[in-house]
C-alpha positions in Angstrom: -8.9 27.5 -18.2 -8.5 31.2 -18.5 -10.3 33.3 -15.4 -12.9 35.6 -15.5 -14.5 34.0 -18.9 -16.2 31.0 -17.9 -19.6 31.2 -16.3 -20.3 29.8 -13.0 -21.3 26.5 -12.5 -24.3 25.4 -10.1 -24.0 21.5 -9.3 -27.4 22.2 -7.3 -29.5 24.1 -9.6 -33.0 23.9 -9.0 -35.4 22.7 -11.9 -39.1 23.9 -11.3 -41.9 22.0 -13.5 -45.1 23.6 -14.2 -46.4 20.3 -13.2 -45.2 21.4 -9.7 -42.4 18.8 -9.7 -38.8 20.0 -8.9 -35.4 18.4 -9.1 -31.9 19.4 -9.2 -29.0 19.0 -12.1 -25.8 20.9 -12.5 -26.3 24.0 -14.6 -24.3 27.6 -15.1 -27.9 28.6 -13.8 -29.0 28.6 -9.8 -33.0 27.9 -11.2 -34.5 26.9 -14.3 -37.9 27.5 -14.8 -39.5 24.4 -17.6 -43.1 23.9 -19.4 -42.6 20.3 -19.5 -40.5 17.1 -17.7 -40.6 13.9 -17.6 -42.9 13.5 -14.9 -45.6 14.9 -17.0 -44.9 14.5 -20.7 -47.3 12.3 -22.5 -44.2 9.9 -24.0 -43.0 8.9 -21.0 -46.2 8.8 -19.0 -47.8 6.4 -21.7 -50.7 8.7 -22.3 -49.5 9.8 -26.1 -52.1 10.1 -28.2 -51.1 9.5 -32.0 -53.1 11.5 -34.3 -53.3 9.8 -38.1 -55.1 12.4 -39.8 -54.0 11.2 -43.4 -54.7 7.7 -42.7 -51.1 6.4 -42.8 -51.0 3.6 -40.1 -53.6 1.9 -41.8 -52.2 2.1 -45.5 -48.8 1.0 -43.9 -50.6 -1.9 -42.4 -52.3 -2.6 -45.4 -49.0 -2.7 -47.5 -47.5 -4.7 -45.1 -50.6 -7.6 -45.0 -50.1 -7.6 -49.1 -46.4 -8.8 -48.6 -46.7 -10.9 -45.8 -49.3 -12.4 -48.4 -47.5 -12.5 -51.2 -44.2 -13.7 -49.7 -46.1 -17.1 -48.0 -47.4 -17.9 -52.1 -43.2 -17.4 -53.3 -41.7 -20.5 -53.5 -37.9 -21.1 -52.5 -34.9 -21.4 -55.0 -34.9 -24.9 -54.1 -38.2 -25.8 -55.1 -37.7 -23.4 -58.4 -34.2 -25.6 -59.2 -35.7 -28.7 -58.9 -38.3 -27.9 -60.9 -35.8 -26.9 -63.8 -34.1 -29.9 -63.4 -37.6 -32.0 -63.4 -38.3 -30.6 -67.0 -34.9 -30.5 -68.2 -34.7 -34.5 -67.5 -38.4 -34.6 -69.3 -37.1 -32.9 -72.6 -37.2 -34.5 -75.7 -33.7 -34.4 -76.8 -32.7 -32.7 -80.4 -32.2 -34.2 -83.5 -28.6 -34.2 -84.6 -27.4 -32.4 -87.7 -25.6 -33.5 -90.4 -22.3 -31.3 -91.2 -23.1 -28.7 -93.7 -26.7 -28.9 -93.5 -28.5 -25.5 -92.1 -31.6 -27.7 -91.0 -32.0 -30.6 -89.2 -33.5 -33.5 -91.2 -37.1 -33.9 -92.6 -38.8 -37.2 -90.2 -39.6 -39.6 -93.1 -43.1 -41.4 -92.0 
């Protein structure tokens, strides 16, 4: 490191809350003076208060009930294949043509 161009370093600097509280960290300041730590912020006290002026929690809630919803009506791809192969076995099968003819034959009753 070059001399004279680093600040100094404080491994004791005191942090002073407005809260009152005080602690100490490592800083290139001796005191730090802060609005807000975590002794008093409403995140990590639990008191947050979540503000939904547009209404978005509830629409998201609602979107989320239609899908949950819709999702227990969906049937699987099992139940879809063996449904195909249910009407597939059920299927008349075609009438064969003759070479050269472009429809199949008239049924003669």
């Amino acid at each position: 490191m070059k001399p004279e161009i680093h600040p100094k370093y404080y491994p004791d600097a005191k942090v002073i809350c407005a809260c009152g509280r005080t602690f100490t960290v490592g800083s290139t300041m001796p005191e730090l003076h802060v609005e807000i730590c975590s002794n008093c912020h409403p995140f990590y006290t639990g008191k947050q208060k979540l503000l939904d002026t547009a209404r978005r929690v509830e629409r998201f809630e609602a979107r989320a009930g239609k899908q949950t919803v819709a999702a227990a009506g969906r049937k699987g791809r099992k139940v879809k294949k063996e449904r195909a192969a249910a009407r597939k076995a059920t299927k008349k099968p075609k009438l064969e043509r003759e070479p050269g003819l472009s429809k199949p034959p008239a049924a003669s009753s």
